[in-house]
N, C-alpha and C positions, 0 to 999 in steps of 0.2 A: 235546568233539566227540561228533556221535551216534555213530559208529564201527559196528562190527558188537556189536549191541546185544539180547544176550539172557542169559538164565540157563538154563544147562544141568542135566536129570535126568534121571541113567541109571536105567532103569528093567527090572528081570530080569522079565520077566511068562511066568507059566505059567497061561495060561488054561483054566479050569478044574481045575487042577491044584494049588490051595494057593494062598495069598498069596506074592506076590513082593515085593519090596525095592527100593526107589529111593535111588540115593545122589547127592545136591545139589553142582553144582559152579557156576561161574560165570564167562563170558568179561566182555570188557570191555563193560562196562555205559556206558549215555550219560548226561551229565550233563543234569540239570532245572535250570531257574530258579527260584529260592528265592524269587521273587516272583510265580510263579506259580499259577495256584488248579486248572489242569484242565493239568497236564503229562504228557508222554507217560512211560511205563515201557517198559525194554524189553521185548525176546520173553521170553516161559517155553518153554522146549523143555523136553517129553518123549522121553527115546527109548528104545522096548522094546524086548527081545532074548527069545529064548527063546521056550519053550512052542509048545502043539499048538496050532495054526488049527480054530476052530469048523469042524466036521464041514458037507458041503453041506448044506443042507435045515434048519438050526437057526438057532433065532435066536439072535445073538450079543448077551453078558451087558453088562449095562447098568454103567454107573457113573456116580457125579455129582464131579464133578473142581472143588472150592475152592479159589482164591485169594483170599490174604487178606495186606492191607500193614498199617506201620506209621504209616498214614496213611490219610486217608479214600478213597476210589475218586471219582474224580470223571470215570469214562466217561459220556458221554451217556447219558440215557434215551430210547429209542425209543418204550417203551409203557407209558405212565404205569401201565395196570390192572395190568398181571404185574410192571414192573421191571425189565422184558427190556431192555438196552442196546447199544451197538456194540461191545464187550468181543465176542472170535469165538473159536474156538477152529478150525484149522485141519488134517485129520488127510493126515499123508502128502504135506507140500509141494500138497499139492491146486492144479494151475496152475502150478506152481514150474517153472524151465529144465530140462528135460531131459535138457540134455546136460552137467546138473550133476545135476540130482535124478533118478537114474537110476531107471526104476518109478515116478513120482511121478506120478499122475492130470492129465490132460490138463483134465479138467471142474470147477467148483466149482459142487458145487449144497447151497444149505443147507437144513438143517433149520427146517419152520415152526413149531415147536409148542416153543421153549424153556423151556416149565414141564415139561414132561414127557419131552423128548427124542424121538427115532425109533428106530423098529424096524427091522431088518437083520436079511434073511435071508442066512444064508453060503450063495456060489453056488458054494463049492469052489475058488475063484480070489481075487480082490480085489477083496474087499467096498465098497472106499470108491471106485470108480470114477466117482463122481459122474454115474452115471444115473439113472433113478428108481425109486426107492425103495434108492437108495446114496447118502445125504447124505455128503458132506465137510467141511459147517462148520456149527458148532453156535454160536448163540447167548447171548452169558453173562447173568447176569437179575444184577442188584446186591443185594446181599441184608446187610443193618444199615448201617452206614455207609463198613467200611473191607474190606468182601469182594465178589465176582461169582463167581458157581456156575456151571458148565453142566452142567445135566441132565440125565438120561437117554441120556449118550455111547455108544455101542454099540462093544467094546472087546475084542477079537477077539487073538491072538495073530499076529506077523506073517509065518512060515512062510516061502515064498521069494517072495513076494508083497509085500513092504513096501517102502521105497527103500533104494536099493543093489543091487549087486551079488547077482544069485543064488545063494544058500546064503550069503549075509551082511547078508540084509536087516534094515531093525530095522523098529520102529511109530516114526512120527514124531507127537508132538500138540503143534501149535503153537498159542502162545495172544499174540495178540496185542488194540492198540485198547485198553488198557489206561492213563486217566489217572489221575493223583494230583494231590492237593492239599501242592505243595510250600511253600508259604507255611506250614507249621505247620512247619516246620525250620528257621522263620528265626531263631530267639533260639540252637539251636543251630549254625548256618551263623557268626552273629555269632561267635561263642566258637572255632569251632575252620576256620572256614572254609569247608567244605563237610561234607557229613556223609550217611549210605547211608539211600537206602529198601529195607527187608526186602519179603521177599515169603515166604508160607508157603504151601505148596501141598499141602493133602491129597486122597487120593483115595477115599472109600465107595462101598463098592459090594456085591455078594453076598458071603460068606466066601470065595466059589474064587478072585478075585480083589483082596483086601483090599492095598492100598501104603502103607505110611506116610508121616505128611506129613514135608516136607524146608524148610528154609528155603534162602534165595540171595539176596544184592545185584540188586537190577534196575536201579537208580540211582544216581546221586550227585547230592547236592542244592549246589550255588554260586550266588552272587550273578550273572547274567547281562548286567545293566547296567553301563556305568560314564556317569556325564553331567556333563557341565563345559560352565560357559558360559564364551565369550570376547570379550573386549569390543578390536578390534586385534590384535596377538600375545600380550596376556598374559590369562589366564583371571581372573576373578571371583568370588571367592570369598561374595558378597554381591550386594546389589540396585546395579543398573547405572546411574548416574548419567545423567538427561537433561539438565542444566544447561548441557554444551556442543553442545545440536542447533541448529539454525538454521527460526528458523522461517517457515514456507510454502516449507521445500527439504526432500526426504526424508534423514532419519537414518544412516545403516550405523550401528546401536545395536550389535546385537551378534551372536553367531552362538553357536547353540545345537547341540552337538557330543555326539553317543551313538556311543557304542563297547561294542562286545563284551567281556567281561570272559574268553568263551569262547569257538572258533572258530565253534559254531553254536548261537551267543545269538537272533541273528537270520536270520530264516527264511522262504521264500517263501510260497504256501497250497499250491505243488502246484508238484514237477517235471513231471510228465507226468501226464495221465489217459484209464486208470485208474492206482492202483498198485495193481496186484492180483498180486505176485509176491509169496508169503513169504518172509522174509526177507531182502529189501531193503532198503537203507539207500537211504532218498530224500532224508534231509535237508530235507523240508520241515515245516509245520505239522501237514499231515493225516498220518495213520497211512497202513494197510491200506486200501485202498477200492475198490467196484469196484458201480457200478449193476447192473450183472449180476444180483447176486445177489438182488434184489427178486422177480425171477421165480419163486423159489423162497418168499423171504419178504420179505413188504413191507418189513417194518423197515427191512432192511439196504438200500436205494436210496443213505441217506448216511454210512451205517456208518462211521466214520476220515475224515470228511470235517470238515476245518476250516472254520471259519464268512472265516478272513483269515488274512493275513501277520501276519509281527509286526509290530505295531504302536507307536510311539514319539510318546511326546508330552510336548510343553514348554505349562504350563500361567503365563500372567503375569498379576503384578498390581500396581497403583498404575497404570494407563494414564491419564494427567490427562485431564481432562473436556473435549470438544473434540478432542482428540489421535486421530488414525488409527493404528494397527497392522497392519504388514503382515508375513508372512512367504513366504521362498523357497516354490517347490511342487517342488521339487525339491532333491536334496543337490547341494553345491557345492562337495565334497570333490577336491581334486586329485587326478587320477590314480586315482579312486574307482573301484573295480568293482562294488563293491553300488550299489542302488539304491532309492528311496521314490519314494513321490507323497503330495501333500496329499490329502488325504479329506476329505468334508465330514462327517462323522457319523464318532462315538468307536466305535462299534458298531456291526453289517450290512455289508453286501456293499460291497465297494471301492469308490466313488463320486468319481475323479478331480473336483477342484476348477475350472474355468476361470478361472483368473488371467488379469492383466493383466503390464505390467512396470515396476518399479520400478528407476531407476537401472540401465538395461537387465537388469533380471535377472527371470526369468519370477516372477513371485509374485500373491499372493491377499493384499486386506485381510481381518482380522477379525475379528469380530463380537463390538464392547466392551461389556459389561453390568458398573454398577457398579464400572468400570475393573479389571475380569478379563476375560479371552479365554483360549481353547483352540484350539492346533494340534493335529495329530494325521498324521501320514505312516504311510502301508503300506510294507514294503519289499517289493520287486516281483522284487530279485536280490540273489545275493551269493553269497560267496565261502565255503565249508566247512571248507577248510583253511586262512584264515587270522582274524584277527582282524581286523573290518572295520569303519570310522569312515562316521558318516554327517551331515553337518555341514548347517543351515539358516541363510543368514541372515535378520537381524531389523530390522524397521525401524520407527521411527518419524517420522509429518508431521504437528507443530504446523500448526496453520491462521495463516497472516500476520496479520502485527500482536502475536500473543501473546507471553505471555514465555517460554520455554520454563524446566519446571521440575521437580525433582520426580525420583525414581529408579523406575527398575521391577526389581520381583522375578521372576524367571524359574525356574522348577523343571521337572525332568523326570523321566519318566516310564516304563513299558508301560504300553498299553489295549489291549483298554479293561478301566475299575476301576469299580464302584460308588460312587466319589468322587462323580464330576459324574451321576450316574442313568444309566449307560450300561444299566445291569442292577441288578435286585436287590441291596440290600445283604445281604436273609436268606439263610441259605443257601450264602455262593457259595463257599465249599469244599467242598458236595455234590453227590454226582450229579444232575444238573436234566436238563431237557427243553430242546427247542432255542431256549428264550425267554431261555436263557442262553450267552454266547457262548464259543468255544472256539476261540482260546485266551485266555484273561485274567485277570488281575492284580491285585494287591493291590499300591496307591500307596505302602503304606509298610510299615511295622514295623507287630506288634499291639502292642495294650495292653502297655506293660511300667510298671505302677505302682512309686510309692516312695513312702512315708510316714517323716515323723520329726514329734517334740513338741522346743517349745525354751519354756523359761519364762523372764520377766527376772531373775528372784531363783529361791535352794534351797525349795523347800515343805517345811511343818513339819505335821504330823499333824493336823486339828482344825483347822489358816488355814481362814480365811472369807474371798471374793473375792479370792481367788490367780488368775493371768491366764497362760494356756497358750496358746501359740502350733502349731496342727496343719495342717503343708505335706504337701500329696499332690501326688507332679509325675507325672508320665508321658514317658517318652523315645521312644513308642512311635506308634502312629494314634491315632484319637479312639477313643472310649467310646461305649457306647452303652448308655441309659438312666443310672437315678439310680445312682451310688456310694455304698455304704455303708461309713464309718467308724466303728467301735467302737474305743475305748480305756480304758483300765486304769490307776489310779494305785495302786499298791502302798509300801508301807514297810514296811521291816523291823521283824521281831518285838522287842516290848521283853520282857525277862527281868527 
């Protein structure tokens, strides 16, 4: 479940008055799909306490605030030249409910220049009111493969000025828009089931205000699919026999059934827009988002904005030559409260299918090459607190006269993956530009190689045309590029 989904760090800050102390704690964190390549992390909350409020008339001291996972970062890139991305960092609920975040700035205007950050003059009050030249959201830039920095944060102590209650205010810096590449957890998700993404958060800055860094769970990495195909009431463990279809009458072959492994495996593009309240739990694809913020700075127009839904797809093959395939364009789940639609494209903006109907039931033929086809359904709703099944059926029409013959194999899926070219296959556990989509997936396991030698007979030191047998298997995805094996035949020393 995404849950209320952040890591918490208290943070003592005596602005200009010596380095203060951050100690790391952490609420409940939401769970990622371990098949996923750009999944969401929760929030990082800071929250300062203490210290003097920069004096009116000064400018308040700069710091550059790192996070850094045990995984790649795979927030979008906005601007390919800097590496500025949708990763935001939000000060003081900036926009946050009021009559929750009490003090919390009504305006969010961000900072344009995230290489360098902005300058703030203290006005004696509350600097981060998001007026101008009072930014509230700072930009993160990605910086090697598995960190995002925001720079030049202007970082002021919070006096009675911060949120909360007067004479108990703290600094709030929320840092949200932060993906990961959960699919590099998958061999240990295998082993022990799920397993945490770290987050280490340090802060550099002048020596008045120096914090040290803190680590904190952001995540839990699990398996978020489950897929079973079912051919009648009993599921299939293998390729689906077409032997008993009739032909020139349509098929009910089989029905192809995805289920949540977790209550929010599957997820809309958006509850509402914008979602521009920190610390919301919207349960959708997209993060934080809010076009507003472009007026300040371009980038951010799509900042947290998902490219789709989750997306699910049953990939089949052996379709015999002449044979139609059809599938539902909608689920047919009984009693269902989630929701899909057929898409025509594994990747891009939603693009409802116009089916026809088959055996009265709305569906779409299609499109056999080489006797493979690909479905692909958005989900459009669903249900957060519970676990929710979303079933298609499947059909196949021999053309009259033929013999009907032959089984089909059915596999399922998230997309979209770099399997079928939806996207790049370089890459797509890194931070990319929006020519890669978010959110999506890896088809399968990585590489997980194995090697043994087996000889027919024992070798004897100095045989000549002795005959070795060397198995490399893989339990894993495909390879890419040539494999190299090296081996070694050793015997013990003679004395």
């Amino acid at each position: 479940m995404w849950g209320a989904a952040f890591a918490v760090l208290f943070c003592a800050e005596a602005a200009g008055q010596g380095p203060a102390t951050c100690f790391a704690n952490s609420s409940v964190t939401p769970i990622m799909r371990a098949e996923g390549l750009a999944e969401r992390v929760g929030d990082i909350v800071l929250t300062c306490t203490g210290g003097t409020p920069t004096a009116a008339g000064n400018p308040l001291p700069h710091v550059n605030i790192t996070v850094t996972l045990n995984t790649n970062v795979t927030s979008r890139i906005l601007d390919a030249a800097t590496g500025a991305s949708e990763a935001l960092l939000i000060v003081d609920e900036a926009g946050g409910n009021p009559l929750i975040e009490i003090g919390a700035p009504s305006s969010q205007l961000a900072c344009a220049t995230p290489l360098t950050g902005c300058s703030i003059t203290s006005n004696g009050g509350e600097p981060y009111d998001g007026t101008a030249g009072h930014p509230n959201v700072f930009e993160g830039v990605v910086s090697g493969s598995n960190s995002v920095t925001f720079y030049g944060v202007p970082l002021t102590a919070p006096g009675s000025f911060g949120v909360g209650q007067p004479g108990s205010t703290v600094r709030v810096l929320r840092i949200t828009n932060i993906r990961a590449d959960a699919a590099a957890f998958w061999n240990a998700v295998v082993d022990s089931g799920f397993t945490q993404a770290m987050a280490t958060i340090s802060i550099a800055s002048s020596p008045s205000i120096a914090i040290t860094s803190q680590s904190a769970a952001v995540a839990f990495a699990q398996f978020g699919l489950v897929y079973q195909t079912y051919s009648g009431d009993a599921e299939v463990s293998g390729p689906v026999s077409l032997s008993g279809c009739v032909a020139g009458s349509p098929c009910g072959l089989a029905v192809v059934r995805f289920q949540e492994n977790f209550d929010t495996a599957f997820l809309p593009r958006t509850r509402i827009t914008p979602q521009n309240i920190p610390g919301t739990i919207y349960n959708s694809e997209s993060d934080f988002f809010s076009s507003a913020l472009a007026a300040s700075n371009p980038n951010l127009a799509t900042a947290g904005l998902a490219d789709a839904g989750t997306r699910l797809k049953a990939t089949f093959h052996g379709v015999p030559a002449g044979a139609q395939l059809w599938v539902g364009l909608n689920t047919v789940t009984p009693g269902s409260s989630p929701s899909a639609t057929l898409t025509a494209f594994e990747a891009g903006a939603l693009s409802p299918v116009a089916g026809s109907t088959i055996d009265g039931i709305p569906a779409a033929q299609l499109t056999v090459t080489n006797g493979s086809a690909t479905a692909v359904w958005e989900v459009t709703a669903e249900n957060p607190t519970q676990i929710d099944i979303l079933e298609f059926p499947v059909f196949v029409v021999f053309p009259s006269g033929s013999s009907p013959a032959g089984a089909l194999t059915i596999q399922g899926s998230f997309a979209p993956n770099a399997d079928n070219g939806a996207f790049p296959l370089a890459g797509e556990g890194m931070a990319q530009t929006a020519t890669f989509p978010e959110p999506r997936f890896t088809s399968g396991p990585p590489p997980s190689l194995t090697i043994y030698e087996t000889s027919p007979s024992n070798l004897s030191q100095g045989e000549f045309g002795a005959t070795l047998n060397i198995t490399v298997g893989n339990t894993g995805s495909a390879t890419s590029g040539a494999i190299t094996v090296t081996f070694r035949i050793c015997f013990p020393a003679v004395s």
